[in-house]
C-alpha positions as CSV (number, residue, x, y, z in Angstrom):
1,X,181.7,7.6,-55.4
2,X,181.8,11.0,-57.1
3,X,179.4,12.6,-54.2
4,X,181.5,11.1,-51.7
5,X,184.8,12.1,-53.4
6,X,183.4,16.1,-53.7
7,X,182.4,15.9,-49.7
8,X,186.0,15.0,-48.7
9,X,187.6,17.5,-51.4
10,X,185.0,20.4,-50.2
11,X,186.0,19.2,-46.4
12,X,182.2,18.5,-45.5
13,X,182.8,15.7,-42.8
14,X,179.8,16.4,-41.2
15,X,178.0,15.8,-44.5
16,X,180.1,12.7,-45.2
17,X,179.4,11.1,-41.6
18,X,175.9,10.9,-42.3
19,X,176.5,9.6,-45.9
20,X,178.3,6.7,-44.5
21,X,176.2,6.3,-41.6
22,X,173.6,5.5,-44.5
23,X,175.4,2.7,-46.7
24,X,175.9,-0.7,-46.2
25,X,179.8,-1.4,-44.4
26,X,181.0,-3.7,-47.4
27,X,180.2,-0.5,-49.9
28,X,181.9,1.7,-47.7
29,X,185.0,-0.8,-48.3
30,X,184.4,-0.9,-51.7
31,X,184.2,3.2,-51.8
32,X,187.6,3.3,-49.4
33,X,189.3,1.1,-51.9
34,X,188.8,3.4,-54.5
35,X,190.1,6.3,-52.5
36,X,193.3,8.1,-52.1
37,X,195.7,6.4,-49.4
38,X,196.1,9.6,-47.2
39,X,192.3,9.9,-47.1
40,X,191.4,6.4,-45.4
41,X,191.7,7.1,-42.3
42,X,190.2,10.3,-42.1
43,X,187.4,8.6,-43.6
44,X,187.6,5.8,-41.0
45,X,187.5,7.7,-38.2
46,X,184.3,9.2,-39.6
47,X,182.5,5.9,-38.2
48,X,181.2,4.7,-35.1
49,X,183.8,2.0,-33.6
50,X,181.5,-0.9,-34.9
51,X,181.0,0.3,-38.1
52,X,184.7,0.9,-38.2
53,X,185.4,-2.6,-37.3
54,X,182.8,-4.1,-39.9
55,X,183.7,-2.0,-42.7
56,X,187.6,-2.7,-41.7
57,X,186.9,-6.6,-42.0
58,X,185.7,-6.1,-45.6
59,X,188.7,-4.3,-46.7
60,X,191.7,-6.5,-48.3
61,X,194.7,-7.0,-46.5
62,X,197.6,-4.7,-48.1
63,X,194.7,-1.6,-47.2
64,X,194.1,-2.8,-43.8
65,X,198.0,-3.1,-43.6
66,X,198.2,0.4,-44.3
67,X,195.4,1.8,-41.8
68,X,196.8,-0.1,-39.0
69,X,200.1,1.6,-39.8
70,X,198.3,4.9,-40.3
71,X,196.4,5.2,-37.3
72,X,197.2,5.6,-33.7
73,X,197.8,2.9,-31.0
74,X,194.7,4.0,-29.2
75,X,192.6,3.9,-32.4
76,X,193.8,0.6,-33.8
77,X,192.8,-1.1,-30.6
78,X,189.5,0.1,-30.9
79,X,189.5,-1.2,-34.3
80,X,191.2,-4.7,-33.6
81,X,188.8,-5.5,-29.8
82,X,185.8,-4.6,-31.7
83,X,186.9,-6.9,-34.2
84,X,185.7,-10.4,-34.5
85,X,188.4,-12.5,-33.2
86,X,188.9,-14.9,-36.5
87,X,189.1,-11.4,-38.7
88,X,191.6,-10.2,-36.0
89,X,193.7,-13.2,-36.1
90,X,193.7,-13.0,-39.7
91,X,195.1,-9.9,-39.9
92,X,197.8,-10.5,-37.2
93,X,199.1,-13.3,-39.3
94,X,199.6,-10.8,-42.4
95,X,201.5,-7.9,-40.4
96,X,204.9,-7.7,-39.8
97,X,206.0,-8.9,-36.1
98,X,207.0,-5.6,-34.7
99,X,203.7,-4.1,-35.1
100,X,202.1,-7.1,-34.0
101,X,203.6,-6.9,-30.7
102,X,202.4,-2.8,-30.9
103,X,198.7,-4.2,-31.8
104,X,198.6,-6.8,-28.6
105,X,200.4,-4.7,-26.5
106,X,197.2,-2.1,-26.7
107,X,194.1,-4.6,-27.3
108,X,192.1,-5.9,-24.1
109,X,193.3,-9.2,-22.5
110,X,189.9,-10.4,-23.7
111,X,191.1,-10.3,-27.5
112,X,194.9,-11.1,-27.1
113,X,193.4,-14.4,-25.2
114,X,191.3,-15.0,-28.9
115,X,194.2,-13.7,-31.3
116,X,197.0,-16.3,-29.6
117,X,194.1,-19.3,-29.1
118,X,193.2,-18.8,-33.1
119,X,196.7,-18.4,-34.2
120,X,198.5,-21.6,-32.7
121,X,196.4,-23.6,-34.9
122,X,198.2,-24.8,-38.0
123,X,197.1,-23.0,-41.5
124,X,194.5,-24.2,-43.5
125,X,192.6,-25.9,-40.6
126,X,189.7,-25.4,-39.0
127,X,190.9,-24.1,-35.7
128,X,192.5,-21.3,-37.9
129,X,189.3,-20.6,-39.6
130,X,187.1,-20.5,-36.3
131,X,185.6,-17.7,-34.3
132,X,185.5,-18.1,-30.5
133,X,182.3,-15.7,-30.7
134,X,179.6,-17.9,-30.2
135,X,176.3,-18.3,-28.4
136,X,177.1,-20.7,-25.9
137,X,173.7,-22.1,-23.1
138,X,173.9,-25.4,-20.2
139,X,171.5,-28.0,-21.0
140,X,170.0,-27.5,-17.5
141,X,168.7,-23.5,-18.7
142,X,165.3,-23.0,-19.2
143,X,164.4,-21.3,-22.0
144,X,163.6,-18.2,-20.3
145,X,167.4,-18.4,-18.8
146,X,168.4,-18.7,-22.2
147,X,167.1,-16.0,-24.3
148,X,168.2,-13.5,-21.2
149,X,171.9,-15.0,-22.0
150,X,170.8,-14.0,-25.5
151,X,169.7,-11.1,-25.3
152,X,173.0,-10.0,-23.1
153,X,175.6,-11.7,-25.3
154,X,173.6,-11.5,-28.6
155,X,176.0,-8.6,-30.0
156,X,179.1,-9.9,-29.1
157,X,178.4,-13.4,-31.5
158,X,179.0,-14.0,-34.8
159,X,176.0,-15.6,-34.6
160,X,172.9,-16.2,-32.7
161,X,170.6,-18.3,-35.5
162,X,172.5,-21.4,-34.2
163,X,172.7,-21.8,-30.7
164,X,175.2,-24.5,-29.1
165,X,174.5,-26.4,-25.9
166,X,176.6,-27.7,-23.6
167,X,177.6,-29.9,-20.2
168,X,179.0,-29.2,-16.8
169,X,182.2,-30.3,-18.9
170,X,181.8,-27.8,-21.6
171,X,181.2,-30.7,-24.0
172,X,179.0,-30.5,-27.0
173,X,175.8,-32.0,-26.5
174,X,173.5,-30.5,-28.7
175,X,172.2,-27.6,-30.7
176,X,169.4,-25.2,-31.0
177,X,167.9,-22.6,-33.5
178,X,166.8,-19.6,-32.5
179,X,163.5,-19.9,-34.1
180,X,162.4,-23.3,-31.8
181,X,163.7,-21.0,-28.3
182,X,160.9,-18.2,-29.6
183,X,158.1,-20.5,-29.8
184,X,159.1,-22.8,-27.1
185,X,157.3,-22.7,-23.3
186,X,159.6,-20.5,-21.3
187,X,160.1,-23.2,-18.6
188,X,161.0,-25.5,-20.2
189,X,164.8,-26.5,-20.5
190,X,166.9,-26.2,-23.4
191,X,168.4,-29.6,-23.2
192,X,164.8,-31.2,-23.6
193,X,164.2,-29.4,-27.1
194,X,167.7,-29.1,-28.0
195,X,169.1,-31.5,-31.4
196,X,171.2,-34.2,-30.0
197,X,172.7,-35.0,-33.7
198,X,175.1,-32.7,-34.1
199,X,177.8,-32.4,-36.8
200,X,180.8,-31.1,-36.0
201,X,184.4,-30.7,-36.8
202,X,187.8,-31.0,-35.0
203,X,190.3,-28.0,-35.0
204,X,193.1,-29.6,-37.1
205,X,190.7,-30.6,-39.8
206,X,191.4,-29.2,-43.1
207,X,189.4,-26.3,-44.1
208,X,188.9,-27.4,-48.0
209,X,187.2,-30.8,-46.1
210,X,185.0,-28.7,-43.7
211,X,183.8,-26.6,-46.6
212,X,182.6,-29.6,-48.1
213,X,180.7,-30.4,-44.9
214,X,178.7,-26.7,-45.4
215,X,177.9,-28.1,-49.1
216,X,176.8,-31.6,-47.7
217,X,174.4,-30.1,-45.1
218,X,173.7,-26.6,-46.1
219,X,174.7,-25.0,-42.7
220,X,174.8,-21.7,-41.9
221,X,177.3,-22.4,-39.5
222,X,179.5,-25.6,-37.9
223,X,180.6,-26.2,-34.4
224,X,184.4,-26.5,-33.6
225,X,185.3,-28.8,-30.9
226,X,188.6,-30.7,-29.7
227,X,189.7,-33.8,-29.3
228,X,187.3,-34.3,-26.0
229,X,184.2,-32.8,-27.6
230,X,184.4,-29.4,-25.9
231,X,183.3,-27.1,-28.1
232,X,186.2,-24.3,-28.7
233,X,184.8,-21.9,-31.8
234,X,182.1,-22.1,-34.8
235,X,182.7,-21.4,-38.3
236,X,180.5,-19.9,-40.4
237,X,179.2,-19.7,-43.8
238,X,181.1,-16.4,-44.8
239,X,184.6,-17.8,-43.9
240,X,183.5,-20.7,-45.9
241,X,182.3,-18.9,-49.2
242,X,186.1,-17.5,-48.7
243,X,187.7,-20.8,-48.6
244,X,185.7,-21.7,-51.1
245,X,187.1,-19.1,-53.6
246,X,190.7,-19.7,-52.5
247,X,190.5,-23.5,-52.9
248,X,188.8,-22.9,-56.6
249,X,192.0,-20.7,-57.7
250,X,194.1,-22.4,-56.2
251,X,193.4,-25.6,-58.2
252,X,192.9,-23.4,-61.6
253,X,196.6,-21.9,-60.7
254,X,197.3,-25.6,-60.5
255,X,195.9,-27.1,-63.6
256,X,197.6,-24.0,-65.8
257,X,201.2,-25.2,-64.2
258,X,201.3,-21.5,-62.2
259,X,202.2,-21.6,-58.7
260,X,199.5,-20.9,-56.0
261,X,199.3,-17.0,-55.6
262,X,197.6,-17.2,-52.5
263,X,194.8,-15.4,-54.0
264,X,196.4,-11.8,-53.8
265,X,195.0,-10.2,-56.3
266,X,196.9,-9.5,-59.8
267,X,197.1,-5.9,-60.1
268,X,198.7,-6.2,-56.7
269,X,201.5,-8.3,-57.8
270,X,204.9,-7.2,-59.3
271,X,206.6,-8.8,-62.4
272,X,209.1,-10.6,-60.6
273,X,206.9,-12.2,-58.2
274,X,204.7,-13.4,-61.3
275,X,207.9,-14.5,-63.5
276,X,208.5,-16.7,-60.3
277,X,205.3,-18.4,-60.1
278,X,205.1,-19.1,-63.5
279,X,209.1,-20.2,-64.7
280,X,209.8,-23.2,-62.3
281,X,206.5,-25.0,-64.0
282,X,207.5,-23.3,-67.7
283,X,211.1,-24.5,-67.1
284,X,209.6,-28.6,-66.5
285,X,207.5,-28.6,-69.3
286,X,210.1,-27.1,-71.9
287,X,213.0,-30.2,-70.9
288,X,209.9,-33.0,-70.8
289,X,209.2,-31.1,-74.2
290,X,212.6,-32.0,-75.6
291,X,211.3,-35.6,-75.6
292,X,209.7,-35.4,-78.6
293,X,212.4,-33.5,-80.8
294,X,213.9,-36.9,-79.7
295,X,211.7,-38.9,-81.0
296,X,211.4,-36.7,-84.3
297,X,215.1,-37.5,-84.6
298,X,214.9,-40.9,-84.0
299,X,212.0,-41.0,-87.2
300,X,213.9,-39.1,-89.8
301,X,213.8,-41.9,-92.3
302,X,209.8,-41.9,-92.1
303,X,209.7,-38.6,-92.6
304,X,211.9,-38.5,-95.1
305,X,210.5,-41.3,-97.1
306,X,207.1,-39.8,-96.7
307,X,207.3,-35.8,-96.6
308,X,203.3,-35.4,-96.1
309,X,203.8,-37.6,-92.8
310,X,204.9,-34.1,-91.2
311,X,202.0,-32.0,-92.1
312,X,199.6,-34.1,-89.7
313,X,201.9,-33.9,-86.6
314,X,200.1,-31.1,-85.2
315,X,197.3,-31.9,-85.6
316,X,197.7,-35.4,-83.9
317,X,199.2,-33.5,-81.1
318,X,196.7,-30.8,-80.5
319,X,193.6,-33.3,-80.7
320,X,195.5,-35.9,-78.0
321,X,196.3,-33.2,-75.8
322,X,193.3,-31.8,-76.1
323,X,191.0,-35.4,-75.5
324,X,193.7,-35.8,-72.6
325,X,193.1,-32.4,-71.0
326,X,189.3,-32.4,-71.0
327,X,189.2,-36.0,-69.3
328,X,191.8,-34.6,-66.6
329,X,190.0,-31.7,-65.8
330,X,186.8,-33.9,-65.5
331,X,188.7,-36.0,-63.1
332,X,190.4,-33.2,-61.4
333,X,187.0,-31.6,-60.6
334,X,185.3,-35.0,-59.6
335,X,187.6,-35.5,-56.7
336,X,187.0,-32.5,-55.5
337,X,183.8,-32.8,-55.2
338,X,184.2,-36.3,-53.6
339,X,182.4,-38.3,-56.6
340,X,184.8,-40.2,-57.4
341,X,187.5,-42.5,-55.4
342,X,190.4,-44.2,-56.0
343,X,188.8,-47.1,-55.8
344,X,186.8,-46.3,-58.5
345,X,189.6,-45.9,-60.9
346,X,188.5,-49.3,-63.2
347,X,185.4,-48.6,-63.1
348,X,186.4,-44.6,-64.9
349,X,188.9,-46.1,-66.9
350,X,186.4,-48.7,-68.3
351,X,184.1,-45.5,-68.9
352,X,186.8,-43.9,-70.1
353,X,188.1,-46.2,-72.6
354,X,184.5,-46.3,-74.1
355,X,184.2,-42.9,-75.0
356,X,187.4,-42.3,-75.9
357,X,186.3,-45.4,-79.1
358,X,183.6,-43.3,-79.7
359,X,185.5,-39.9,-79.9
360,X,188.6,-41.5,-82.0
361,X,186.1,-42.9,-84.5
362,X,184.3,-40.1,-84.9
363,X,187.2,-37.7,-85.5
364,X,188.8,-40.2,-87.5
365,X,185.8,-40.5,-89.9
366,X,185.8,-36.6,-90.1
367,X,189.5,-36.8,-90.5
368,X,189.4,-39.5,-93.3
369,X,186.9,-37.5,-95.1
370,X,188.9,-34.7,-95.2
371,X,192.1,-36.2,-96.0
372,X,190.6,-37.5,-99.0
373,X,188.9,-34.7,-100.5
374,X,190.8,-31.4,-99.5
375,X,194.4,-33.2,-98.7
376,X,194.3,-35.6,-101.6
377,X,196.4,-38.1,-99.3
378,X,197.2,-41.6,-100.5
379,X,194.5,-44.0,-98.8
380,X,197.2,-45.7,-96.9
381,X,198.5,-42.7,-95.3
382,X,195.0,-41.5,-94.4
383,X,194.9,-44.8,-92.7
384,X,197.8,-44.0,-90.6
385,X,196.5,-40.8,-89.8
386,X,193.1,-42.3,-88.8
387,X,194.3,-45.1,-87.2
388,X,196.8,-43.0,-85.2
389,X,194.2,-40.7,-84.0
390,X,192.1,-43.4,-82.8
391,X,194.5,-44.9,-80.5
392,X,196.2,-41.5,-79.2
393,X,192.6,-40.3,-78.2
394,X,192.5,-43.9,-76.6
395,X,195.7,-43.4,-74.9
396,X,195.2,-40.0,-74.0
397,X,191.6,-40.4,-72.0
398,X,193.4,-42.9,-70.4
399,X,196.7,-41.2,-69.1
400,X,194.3,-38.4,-68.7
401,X,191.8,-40.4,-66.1
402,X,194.2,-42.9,-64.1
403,X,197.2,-39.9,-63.3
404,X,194.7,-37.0,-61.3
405,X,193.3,-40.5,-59.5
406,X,197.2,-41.7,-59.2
407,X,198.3,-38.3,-57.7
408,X,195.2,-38.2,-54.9
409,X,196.0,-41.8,-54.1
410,X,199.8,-40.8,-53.1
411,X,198.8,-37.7,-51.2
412,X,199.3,-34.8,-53.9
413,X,196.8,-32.6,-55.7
414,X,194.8,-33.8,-58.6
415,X,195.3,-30.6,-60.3
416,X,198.6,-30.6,-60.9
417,X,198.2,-33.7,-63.1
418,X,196.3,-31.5,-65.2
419,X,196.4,-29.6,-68.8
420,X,199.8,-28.8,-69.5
421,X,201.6,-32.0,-68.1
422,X,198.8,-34.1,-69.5
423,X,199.6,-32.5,-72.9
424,X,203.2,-33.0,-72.7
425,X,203.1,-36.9,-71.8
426,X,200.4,-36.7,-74.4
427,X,202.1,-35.3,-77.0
428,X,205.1,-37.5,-76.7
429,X,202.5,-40.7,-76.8
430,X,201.4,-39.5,-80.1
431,X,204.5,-39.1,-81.9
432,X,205.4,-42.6,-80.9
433,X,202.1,-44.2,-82.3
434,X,201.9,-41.9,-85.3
435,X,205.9,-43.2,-87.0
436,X,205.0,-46.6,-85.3
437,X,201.8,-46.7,-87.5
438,X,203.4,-45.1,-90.2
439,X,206.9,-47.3,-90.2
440,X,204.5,-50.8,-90.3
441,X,201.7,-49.8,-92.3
442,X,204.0,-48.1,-94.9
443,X,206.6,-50.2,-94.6
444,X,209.2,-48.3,-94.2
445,X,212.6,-49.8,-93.2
C-alpha cells in the first residue's frame, strides 16, 4: 500500500502500471479502496480494459458509484461491455436513472440486450442473480465441434468447467464437464457423453432457496432455465457465497430486532439512517414491556407481604429469557437449513419439553442451594423460587420452539420471532408464574 501510495505521489505511472499488472484484481480493489477518491481513476485507467473490468467488479458499490461518475462516457462503456452482464446489471440497479440512461446510451447493443433481460426479473430471484455468459453446445456437435466453440467463446463465459447442452429448441437437455470433452474421442457427439440429470432452477425462484441447492450438491455452478426448459443464464458459486453472506445478516439484523441494512457496510451509514433501523423494533418492545409493570402492579400485596419476593425477579427473568432465546435461535437456524418442518413441530416440542425438565431442575437445584446458604431464604420461598424457575424455563423452551416454527408456517421469517421478542413474551410469562407460585404457596390473600 505504502509502495503504491509513493509511486502515485512521485507520479511514476509507468512504474505503477507494471505494479498492478503484477497483483491479483481483487487486491488491486482492496488497494483502490484505501486510496484517495480523486486518485481512482487515474489508477483505473492504468489497466488494460479487462483488468479494469475485473478489478471494477470487486470494488463495492458507493466506489463504483463514484468512478462511473468520474470517468468519461467512452471509458465507462469500456468498463460496463467488458463487464460480466449479472455484475453490470447489478450496478445499473444501484445508480441513479439519469446516468443509467448515459451508461446504455454508450454500451454495445450486445450488453444493453443483457442489462434489460437481467433486470426485469424480480429481486431476490434467480433470474436476477444469473449471468447470460455461458458455454452453450447442440447435442448433435461432436466433440471436436465443441471444443472449437470453446476455444472461440471460452473468454467471453463466466465459465467453461461446466458446459450446458442443448436442443434444436434451445431446451436443456444435459450437461458436460470440461474434463470428460478432453479425454473424450473427438468424433464422437456431445449428446452421447453428455449427463442427462440435470439440476436446475427456474428464473423466479428465490435466491436464498437456490443457495441451498449449491450446499445440497456442491456445484460450482447451476443452470437457469424458464418455464419451458430453455436454458436463459447460469449462476455461479461466487454470486452464491454473496447471497450467502447477505442472507446470514440479514437474519442476525433480524433476530437483534434491527431492520435489514441491506448489507451496506456500517462505516458507510449515517446516524439517522441507523436510528431508523433500529427505533421502530426498540419502540415495540418498550410498549409490550409495559406488560409487566402491569403485572408488578397488579401483585403489590405479594410483594408487599413478602419484601425478599422482589430480589429474585431478575433473576427469573434473565434465566427464562435467556432458555427462551437459545431454543429460538436453535430453531431459527434449523429452518434455515431445512432440518426441520413445520410438521415436525410435536415432535421439537416433545424434545423440547424434555430438556427444558432437565435444565429447570438443574438450575433449580443450583438455585435452591444457593438460596439456602448465601440468601438465608425461608425454605418455602426457596420453593417458589425453585418451583418458578422450573416451569418458566418449561414455558420458555416452549414459546421459544413453537413461535419461529409458527411464523415459517404463515409465511414470515423465523428470525424475527427471535431474542428480543422471545424475551419480552418471556419475561411477562415469568412474572405471572412467579406471584402465582408465590400468592398459593405462601398464601397470600
Amino acid at each position: 500500500m505504502e509502495e503504491i501510495r509513493e509511486l502515485i505521489e512521485s507520479k511514476q505511472y509507468n512504474e505503477l502500471r507494471k505494479r498492478l499488472s503484477g497483483m491479483n484484481e481483487a487486491d488491486i480493489a482492496a488497494v483502490m479502496e484505501e486510496l484517495p477518491k480523486e486518485e481512482l481513476p487515474r489508477v483505473l485507467r492504468l489497466l488494460s480494459k479487462d483488468m479494469a473490468a475485473d478489478v471494477f467488479s470487486f470494488l463495492p458499490t458507493d466506489i463504483q458509484q463514484e468512478l462511473i461518475t468520474a470517468l468519461t462516457d467512452a471509458e465507462a462503456a469500456v468498463i460496463i461491455n467488458n463487464l460480466m452482464a449479472d455484475d453490470a446489471a447489478d450496478l445499473m440497479e444501484e445508480m441513479p436513472a439519469n446516468v443509467v440512461k448515459r451508461l446504455l446510451a454508450n454500451t454495445s447493443a450486445e450488453t444493453r440486450r443483457d442489462i434489460n433481460h437481467l433486470l426485469k426479473f424480480p429481486d431476490n430471484s434467480a433470474g436476477s442473480i444469473m449471468t447470460v455468459e455461458y458455454m452453450d453446445l447442440k447435442e448433435n456437435w461432436t466433440i471436436s465441434e465443441c471444443m472449437d466453440r470453446i476455444r472461440k467463446k471460452g473468454l467471453d463465459s463466466e465459465t467453461i468447467y461446466t458446459c450446458y447442452v442443448l436442443d434444436k429448441q434451445r431446451r436443456l437437455v444435459g450437461t458436460a464437464a470440461l474434463r470428460y470433452l478432453l479425454i473424450s474421442d473427438p468424433d464422437v457427439t456431445i449428446g452421447s457423453i453428455m449427463n442427462e440429470n440435470v439440476i436446475s432452477v427456474k428464473t423466479l425462484d428465490d435466491q436464498e432457496e437456490v443457495a441451498k441447492l449449491f450446499q445440497k450438491y456442491d456445484f460450482n455452478s447451476m443452470p437457469v432455465v424458464d418455464a419451458e426448459n430453455r436454458l436463459v443464464g447460469i449462476i455461479t458459486v461466487d454470486d452464491i457465497v454473496d447471497i450467502i453472506q447477505q442472507e446470514a445478516t440479514e437474519d442476525i439484523e433480524k433476530m437483534a430486532a434491527i431492520m435489514p441494512t441491506d448489507n451496506k457496510p456500517y462505516l458507510k451509514m449515517g446516524v439517522f439512517e441507523i436510528w431508523k433501523k433500529r427505533i421502530v423494533w426498540l419502540l415495540f418492545l418498550m410498549i409490550s414491556a409495559t406488560f409487566t409493570g402491569k403485572i408488578i402492579t397488579h401483585y403489590e400485596s405479594a410483594l408487599g407481604a413478602y419484601i425478599v419476593l422482589t430480589a429474585f425477579i431478575p433473576m427469573l427473568m434473565d434465566t427464562s429469557g435467556n432458555a427462551g432465546s437459545q431454543t429460538s435461535v436453535t430453531i431459527i437456524r434449523s429452518l434455515s437449513l431445512d432440518d426441520i418442518e413445520f410438521s415436525d413441530l410435536f415432535r421439537v416440542l416433545w424434545k423440547e419439553m424434555r430438556t427444558s425438565l432437565l435444565t429447570g431442575l438443574a438450575l433449580a437445584a443450583a438455585n435452591f442451594v444457593k438460596l439456602q446458604i448465601v440468601d438465608r431464604v425461608s425454605p418455602l420461598v426457596a420453593l417458589v423460587v425453585c418451583s418458578t424457575l422450573i416451569a418458566t424455563v418449561f414455558v420458555a423452551n416452549v414459546i421459544g420452539a413453537t413461535l419461529p416454527m409458527l411464523a415459517k408456517k404463515l409465511g414470515f421469517d423465523p428470525a424475527v420471532m427471535a431474542s428480543p421478542l422471545i424475551t419480552t413474551i418471556v419475561d411477562a410469562v415469568a412474572l405471572l408464574v412467579y406471584f402465582e407460585f408465590a400468592t398459593t404457596m405462601l398464601h397470600i390473600a
